[in-house]
KEKE-3310 file (N, C-alpha, C; in steps of 0.2 Angstrom, whole numbers, plus 5000, padded with zeros to 4 digits):
npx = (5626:5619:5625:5628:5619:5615:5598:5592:5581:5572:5580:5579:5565:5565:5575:5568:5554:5562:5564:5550:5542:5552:5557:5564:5575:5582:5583:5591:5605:5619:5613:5617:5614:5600:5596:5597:5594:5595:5591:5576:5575:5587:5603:5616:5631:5648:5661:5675:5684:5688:5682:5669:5664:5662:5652:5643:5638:5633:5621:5612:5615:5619:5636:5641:5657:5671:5687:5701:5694:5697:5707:5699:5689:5697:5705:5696:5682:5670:5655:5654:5656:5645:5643:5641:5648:5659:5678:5688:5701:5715:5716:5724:5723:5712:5705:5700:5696:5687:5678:5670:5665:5655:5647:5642:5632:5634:5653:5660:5672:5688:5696:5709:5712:5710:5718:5714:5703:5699:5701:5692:5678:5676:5668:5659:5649:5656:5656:5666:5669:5672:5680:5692:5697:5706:5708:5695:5683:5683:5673:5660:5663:5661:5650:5640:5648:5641:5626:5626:5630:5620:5607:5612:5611:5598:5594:5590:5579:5584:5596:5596:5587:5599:5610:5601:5600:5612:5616:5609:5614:5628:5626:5621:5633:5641:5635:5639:5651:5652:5661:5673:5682:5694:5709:5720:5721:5733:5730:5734:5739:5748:5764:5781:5799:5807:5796:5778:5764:5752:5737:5731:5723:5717:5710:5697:5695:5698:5684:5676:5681:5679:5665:5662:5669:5681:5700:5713:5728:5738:5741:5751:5755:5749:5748:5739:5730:5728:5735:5752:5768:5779:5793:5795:5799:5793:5779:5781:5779:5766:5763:5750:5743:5733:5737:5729:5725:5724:5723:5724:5734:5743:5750:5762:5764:5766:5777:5786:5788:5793:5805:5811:5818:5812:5800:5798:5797:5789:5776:5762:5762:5770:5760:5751:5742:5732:5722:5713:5707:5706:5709:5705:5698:5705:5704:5692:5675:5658:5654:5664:5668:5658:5660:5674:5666:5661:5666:5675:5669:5666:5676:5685:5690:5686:5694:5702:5702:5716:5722:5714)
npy = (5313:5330:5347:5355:5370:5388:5394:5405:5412:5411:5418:5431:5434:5434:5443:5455:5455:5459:5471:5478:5487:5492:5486:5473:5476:5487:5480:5471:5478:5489:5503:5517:5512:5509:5519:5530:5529:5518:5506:5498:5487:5479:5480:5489:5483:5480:5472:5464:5455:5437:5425:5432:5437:5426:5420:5431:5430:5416:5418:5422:5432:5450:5457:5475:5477:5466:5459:5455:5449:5440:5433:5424:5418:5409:5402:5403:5398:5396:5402:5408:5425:5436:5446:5458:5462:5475:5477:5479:5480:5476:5461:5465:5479:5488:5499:5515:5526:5522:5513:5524:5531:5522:5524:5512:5504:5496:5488:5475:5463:5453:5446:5450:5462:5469:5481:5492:5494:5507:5519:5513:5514:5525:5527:5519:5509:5495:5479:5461:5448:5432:5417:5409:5405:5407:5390:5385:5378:5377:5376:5376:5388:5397:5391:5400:5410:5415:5413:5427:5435:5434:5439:5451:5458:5454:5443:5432:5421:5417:5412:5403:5392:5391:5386:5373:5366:5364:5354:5343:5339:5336:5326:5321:5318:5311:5299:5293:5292:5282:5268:5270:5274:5267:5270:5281:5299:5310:5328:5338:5354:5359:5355:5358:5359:5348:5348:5351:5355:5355:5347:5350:5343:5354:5361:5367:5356:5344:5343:5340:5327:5321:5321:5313:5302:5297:5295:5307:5308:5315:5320:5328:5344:5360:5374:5391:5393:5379:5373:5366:5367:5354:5342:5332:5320:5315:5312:5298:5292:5288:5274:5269:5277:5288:5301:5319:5329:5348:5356:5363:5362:5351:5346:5351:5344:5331:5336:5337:5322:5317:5323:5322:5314:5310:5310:5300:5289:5289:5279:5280:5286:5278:5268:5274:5282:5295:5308:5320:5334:5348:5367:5372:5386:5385:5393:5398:5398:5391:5387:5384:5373:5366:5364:5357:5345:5339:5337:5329:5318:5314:5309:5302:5285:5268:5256:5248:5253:5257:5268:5280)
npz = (5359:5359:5358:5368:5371:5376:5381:5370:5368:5381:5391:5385:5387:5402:5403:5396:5406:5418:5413:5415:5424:5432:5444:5446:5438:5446:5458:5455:5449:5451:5462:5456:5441:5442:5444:5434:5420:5411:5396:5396:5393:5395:5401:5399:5396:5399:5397:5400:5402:5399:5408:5414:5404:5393:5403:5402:5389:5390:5397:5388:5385:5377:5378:5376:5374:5373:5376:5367:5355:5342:5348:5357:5351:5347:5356:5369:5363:5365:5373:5356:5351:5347:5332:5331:5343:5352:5350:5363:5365:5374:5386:5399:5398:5393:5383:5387:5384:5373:5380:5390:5379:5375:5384:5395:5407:5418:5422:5420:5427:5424:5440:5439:5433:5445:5448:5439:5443:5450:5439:5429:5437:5434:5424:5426:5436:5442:5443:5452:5444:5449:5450:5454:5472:5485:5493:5488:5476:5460:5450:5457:5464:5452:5448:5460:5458:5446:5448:5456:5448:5438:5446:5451:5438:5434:5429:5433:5432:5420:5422:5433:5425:5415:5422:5426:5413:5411:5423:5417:5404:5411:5418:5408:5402:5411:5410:5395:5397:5408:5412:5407:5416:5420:5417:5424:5420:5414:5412:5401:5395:5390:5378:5379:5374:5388:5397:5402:5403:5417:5424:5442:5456:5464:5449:5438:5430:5440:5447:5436:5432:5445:5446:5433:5439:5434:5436:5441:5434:5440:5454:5461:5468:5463:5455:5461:5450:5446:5439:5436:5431:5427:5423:5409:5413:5422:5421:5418:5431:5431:5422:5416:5413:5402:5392:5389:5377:5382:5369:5354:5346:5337:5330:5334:5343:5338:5331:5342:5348:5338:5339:5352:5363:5378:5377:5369:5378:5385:5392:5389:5377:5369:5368:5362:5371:5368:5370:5362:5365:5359:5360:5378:5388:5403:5412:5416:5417:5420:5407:5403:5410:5407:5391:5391:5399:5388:5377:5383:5386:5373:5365:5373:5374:5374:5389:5383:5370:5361:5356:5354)
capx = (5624:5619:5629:5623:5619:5610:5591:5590:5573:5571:5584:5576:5559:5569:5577:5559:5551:5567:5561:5545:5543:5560:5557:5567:5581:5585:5587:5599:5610:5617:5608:5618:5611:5593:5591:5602:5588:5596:5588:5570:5576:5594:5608:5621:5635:5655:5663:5684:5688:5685:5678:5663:5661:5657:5645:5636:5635:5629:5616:5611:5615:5625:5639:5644:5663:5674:5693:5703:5689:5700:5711:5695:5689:5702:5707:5688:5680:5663:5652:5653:5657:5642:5650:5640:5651:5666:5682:5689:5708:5718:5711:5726:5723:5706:5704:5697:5692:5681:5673:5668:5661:5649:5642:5640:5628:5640:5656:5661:5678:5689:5699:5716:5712:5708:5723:5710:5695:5697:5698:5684:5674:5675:5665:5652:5646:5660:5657:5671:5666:5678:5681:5697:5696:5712:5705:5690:5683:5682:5667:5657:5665:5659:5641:5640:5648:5636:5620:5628:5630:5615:5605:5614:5610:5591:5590:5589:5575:5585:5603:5591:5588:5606:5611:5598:5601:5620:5616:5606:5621:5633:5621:5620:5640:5644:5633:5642:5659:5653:5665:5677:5688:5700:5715:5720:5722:5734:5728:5741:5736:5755:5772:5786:5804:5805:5789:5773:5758:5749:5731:5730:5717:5710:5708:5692:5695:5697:5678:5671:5682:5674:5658:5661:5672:5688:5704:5717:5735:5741:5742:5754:5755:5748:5746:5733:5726:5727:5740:5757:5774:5783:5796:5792:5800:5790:5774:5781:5777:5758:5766:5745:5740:5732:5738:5723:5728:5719:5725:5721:5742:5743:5757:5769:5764:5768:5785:5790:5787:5798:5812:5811:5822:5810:5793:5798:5801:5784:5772:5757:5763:5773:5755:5745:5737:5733:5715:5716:5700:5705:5708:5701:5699:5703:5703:5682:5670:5652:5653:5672:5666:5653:5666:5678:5666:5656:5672:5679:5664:5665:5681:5688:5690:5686:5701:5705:5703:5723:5724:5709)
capy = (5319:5335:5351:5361:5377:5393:5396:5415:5415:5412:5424:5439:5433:5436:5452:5461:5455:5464:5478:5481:5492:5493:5483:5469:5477:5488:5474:5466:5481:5495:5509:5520:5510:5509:5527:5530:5529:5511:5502:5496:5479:5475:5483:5489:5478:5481:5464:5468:5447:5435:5423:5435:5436:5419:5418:5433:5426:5410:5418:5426:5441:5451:5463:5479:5475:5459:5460:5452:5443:5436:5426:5422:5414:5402:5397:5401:5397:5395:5401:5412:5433:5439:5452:5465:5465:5477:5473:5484:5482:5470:5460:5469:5485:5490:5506:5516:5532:5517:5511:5529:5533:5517:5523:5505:5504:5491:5485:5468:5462:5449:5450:5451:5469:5473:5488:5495:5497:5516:5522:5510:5519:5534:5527:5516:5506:5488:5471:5458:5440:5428:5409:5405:5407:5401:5386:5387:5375:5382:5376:5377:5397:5399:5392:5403:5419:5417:5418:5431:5440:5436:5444:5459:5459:5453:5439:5428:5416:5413:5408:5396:5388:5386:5378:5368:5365:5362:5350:5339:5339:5333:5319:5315:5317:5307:5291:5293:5289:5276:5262:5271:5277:5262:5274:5288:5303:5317:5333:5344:5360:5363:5353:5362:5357:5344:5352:5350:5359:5349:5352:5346:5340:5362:5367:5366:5350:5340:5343:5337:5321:5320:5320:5307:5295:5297:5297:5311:5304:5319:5322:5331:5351:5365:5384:5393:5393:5371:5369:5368:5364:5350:5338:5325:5311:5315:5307:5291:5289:5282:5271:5266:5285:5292:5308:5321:5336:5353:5360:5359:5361:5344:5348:5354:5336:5326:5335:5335:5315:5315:5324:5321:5307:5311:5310:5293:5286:5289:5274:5281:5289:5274:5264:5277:5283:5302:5308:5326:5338:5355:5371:5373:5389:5382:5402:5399:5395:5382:5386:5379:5366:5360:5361:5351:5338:5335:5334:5322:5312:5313:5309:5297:5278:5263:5256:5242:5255:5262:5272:5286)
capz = (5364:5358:5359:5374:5369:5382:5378:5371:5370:5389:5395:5382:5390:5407:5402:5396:5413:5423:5412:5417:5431:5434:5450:5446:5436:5452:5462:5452:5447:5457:5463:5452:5435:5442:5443:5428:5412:5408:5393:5399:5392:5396:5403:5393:5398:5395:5401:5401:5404:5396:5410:5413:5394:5390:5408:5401:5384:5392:5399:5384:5385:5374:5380:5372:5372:5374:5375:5363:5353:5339:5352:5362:5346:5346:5364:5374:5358:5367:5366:5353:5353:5342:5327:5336:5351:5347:5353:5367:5366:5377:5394:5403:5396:5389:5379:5391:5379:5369:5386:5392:5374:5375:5389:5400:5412:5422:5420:5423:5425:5430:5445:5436:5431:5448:5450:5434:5447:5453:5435:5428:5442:5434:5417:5427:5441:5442:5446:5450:5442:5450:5450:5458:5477:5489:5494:5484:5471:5454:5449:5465:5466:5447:5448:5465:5455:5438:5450:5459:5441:5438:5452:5447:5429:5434:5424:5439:5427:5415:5425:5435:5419:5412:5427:5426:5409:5411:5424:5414:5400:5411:5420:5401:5398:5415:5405:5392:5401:5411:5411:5405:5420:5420:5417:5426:5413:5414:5410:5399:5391:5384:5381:5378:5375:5390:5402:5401:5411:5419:5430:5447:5460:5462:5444:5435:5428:5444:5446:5430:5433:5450:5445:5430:5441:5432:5441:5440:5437:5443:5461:5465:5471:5456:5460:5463:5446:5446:5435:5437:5425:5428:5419:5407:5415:5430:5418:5419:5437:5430:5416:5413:5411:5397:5391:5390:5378:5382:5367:5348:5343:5339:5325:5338:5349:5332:5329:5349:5347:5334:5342:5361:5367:5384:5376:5366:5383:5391:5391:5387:5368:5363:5366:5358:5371:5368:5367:5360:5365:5358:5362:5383:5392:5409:5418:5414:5423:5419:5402:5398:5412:5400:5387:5394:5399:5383:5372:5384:5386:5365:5366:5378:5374:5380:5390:5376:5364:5365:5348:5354)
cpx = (5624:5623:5625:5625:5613:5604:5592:5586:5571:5574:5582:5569:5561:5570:5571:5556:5556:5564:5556:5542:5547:5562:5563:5574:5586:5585:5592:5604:5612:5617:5609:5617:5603:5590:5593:5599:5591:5592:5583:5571:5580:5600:5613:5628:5643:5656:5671:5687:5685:5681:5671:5662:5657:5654:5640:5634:5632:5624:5612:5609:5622:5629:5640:5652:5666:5684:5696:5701:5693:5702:5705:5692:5692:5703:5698:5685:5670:5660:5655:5652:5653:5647:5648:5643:5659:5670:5686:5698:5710:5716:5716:5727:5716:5708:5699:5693:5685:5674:5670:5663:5656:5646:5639:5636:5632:5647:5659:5668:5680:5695:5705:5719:5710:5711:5717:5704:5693:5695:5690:5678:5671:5669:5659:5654:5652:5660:5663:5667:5673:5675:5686:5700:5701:5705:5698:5689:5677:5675:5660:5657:5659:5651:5639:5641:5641:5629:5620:5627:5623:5608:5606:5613:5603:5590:5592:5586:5582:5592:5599:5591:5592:5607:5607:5600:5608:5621:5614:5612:5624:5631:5621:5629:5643:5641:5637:5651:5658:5656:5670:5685:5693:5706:5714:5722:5726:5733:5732:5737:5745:5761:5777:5795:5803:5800:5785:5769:5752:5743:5731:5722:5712:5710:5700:5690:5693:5689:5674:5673:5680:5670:5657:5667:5678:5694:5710:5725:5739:5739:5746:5752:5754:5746:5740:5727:5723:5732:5748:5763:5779:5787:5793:5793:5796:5781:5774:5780:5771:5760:5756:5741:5737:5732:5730:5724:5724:5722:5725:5731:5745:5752:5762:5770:5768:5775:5790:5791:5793:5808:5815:5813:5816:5803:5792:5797:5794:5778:5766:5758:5765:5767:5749:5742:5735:5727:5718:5707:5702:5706:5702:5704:5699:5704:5696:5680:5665:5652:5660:5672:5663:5658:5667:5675:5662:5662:5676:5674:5664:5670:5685:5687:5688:5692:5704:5705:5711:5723:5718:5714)
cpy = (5326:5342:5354:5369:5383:5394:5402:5417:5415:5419:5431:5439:5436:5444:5458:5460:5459:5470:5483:5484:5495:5490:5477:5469:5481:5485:5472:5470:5486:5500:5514:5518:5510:5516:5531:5531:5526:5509:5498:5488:5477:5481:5484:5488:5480:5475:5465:5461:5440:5427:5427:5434:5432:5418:5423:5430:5419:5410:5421:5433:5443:5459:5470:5477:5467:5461:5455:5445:5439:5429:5422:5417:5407:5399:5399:5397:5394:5399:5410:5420:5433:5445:5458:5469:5469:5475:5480:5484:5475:5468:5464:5475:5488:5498:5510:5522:5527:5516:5518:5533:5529:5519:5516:5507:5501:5488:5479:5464:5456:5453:5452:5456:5474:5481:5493:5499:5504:5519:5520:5514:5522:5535:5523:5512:5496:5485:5466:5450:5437:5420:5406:5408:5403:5397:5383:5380:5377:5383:5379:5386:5397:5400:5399:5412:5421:5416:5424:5438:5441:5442:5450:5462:5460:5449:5431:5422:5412:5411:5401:5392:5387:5385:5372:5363:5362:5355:5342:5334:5336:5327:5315:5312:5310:5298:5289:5291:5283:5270:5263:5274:5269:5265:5279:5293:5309:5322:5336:5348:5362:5359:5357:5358:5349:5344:5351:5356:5356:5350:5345:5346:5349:5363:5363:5359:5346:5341:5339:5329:5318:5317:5313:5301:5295:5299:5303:5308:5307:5323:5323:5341:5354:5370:5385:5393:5385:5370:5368:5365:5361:5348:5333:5318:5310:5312:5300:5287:5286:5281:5269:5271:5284:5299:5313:5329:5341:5359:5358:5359:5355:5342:5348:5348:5332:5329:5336:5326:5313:5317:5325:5315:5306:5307:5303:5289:5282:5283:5275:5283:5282:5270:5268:5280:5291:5302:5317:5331:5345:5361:5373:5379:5388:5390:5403:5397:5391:5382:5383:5375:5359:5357:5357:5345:5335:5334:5328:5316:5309:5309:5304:5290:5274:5261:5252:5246:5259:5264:5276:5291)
cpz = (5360:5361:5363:5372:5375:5378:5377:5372:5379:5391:5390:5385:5397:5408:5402:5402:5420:5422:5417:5425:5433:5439:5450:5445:5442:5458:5462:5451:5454:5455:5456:5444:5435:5441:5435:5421:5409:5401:5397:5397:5395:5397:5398:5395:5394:5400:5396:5403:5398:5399:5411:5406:5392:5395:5404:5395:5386:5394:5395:5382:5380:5375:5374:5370:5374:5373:5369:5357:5346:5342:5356:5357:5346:5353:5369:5370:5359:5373:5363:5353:5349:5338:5331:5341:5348:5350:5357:5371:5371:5385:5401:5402:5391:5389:5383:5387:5377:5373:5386:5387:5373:5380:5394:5406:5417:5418:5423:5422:5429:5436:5443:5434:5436:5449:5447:5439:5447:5446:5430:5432:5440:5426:5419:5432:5439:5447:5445:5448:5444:5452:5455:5463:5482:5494:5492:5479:5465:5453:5453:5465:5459:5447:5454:5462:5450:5443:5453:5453:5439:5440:5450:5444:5432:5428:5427:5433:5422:5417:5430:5430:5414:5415:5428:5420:5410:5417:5421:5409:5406:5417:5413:5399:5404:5411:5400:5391:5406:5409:5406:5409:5423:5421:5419:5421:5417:5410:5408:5393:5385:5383:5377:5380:5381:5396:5398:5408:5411:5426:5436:5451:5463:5456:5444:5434:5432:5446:5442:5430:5439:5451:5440:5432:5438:5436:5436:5438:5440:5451:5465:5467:5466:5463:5460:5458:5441:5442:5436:5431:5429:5422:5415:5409:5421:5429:5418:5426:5437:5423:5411:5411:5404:5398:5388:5386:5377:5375:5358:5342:5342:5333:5328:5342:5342:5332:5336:5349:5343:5336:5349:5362:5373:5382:5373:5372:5384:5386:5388:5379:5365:5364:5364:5363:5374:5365:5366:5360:5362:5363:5372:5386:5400:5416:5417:5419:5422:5413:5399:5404:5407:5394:5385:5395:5394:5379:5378:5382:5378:5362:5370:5375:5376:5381:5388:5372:5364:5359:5350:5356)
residu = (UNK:UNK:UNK:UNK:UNK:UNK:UNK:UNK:UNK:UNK:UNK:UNK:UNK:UNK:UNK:UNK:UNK:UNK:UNK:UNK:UNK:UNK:UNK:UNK:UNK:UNK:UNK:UNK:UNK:UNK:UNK:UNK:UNK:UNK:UNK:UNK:UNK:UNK:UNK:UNK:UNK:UNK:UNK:UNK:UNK:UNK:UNK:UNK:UNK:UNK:UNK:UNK:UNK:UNK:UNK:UNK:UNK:UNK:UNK:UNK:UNK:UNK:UNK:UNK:UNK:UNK:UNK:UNK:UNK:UNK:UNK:UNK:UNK:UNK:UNK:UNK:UNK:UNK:UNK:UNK:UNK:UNK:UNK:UNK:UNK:UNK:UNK:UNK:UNK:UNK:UNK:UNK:UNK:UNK:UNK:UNK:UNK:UNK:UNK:UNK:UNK:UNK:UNK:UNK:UNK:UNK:UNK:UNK:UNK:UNK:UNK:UNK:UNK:UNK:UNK:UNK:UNK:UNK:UNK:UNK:UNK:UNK:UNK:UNK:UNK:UNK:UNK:UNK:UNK:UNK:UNK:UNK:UNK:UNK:UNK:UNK:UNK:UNK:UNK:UNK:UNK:UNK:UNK:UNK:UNK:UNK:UNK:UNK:UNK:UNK:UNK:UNK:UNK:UNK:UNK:UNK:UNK:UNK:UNK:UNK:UNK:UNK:UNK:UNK:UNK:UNK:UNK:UNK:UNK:UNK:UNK:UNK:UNK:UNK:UNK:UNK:UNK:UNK:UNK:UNK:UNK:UNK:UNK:UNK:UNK:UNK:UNK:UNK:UNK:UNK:UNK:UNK:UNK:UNK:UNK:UNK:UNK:UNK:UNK:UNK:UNK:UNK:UNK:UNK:UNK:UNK:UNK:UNK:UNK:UNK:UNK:UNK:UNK:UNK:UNK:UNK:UNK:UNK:UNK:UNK:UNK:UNK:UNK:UNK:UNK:UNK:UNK:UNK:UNK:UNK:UNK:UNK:UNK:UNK:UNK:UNK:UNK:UNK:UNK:UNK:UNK:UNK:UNK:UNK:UNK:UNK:UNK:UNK:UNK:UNK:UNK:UNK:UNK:UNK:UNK:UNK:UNK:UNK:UNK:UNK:UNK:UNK:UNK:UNK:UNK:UNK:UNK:UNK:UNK:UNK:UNK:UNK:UNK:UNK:UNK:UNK:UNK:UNK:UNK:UNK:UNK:UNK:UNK:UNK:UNK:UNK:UNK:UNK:UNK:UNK:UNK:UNK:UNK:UNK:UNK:UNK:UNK:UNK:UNK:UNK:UNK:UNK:UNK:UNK:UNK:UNK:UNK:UNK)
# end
């Protein structure tokens, strides 16, 4: 299965069709950027999260700023901050002189920064991008936000077509797991001393196992953003589990193994069975969906295979 990647050439084909006349751009944006003398091609975008970030990147579009793109590097790691995008200081505290000297036509945040909203205001036109809705389901909210964004943007065309796209990919990742959900899989992003964090039945995740039939081991009660921190011995309650780690510190798993009475214990490690996906941004939206299920699907074993 190939790496799914966003069409650029659609969505710049998209973009210059927004342009022209201005009809379609001031549809999508507000009022205040339609009349504004914006760039006849593409909005000039400050994006202050780093959920919005990687949608608009996935639509192919490229923002003026991104917050903390070294660390987004490593833990979003998809897709990809162009070098051209500067960096705009921290996602709980952007550089607000920087912003204001960019001139952005929009600024696009998550909600996390809402207190920020008033003074943002004062430098341009902000939209909230949001995903995790009480009672809500992630994914469902996110596709639903990223046409919403879209819209806005005017690059309707070409968010039609990565969804479309992303459906296809995970039609191909769900084959790809067929006859493979034998085991139920805990999801853990972190272990720590005798704790772990552990995603429940609302995060993102429980979604894409959903869709590919795979059962959760964990059902018990997580917060609002799906995950919650439990104890270790509390792993042993599905002794035929496979552990699932969201995290690429696999160093710090090998020397916890070695010096945890607790971890030595749990049924699933002492038979090998730890699949290890890497670094996942699970505060994302379709595009650390995809992620998530093409490294699983790459990733996952069959359930005679206990050493994946």
């Amino acid at each position: 299965m190939r790496t799914f990647v966003p069409d650029y050439r659609l969505s710049r084909r998209a973009l210059l069709k927004a342009g022209i006349g201005g009809a379609a751009l001031a549809g999508g944006l507000p009022m205040a950027f339609a009349q504004g003398g914006g760039s006849p091609s593409a909005p000039r975008i400050a994006a202050l999260g780093w959920a919005c970030a990687q949608t608009i990147l996935a639509l192919g579009m490229v923002p003026l700023v991104v917050p903390e793109i070294e660390r987004y590097g490593r833990l979003v790691v998809e897709p990809a901050v162009p070098s051209s995008v500067q960096e705009i200081g921290l996602r709980s505290e952007p550089n607000l002189e920087l912003l204001q000297s960019l001139a952005p036509d929009v600024i696009i945040i998550d909600p996390s920064i809402m207190a920020a909203m008033p003074r943002l205001k004062l430098v341009a036109p902000v939209e909230v991008f949001t995903i995790f809705k009480p009672g809500g389901h992630p994914l469902e909210t996110a596709r639903r936000s990223t046409m919403e964004l879209a819209q806005r943007l005017g690059v309707q065309a070409a968010c039609e077509a990565y969804l479309a796209r992303f459906d296809v990919a995970m039609t191909g990742y769900r084959e790809q797991v067929r006859g493979r959900g034998g085991k139920p899989l805990y999801l853990v992003s972190e272990i720590a001393r005798n704790r772990a964090l552990v995603f429940g039945p609302n995060s993102l995740y429980q979604e894409v196992l959903n869709q590919f039939g795979l059962k959760n081991a964990w059902t018990g009660q997580s917060g609002p953003w799906g995950h919650t921190s439990v104890g270790l011995e509390v792993l042993a309650a599905v002794p035929d589990a496979r552990l699932v780690l969201l995290s690429s510190r696999v160093a710090d798993i090998e020397a916890l193994l070695k010096s945890s009475p607790v971890l030595q214990t749990l049924p699933f490690l002492r038979s090998g069975r730890l699949t290890v996906l890497g670094n996942q941004f699970f505060y994302g939206g379709v595009p650390a969906a995809e992620r998530f299920a093409r490294l699983l699907a790459e990733r996952l074993p069959q359930d005679n295979n206990e050493q994946g």
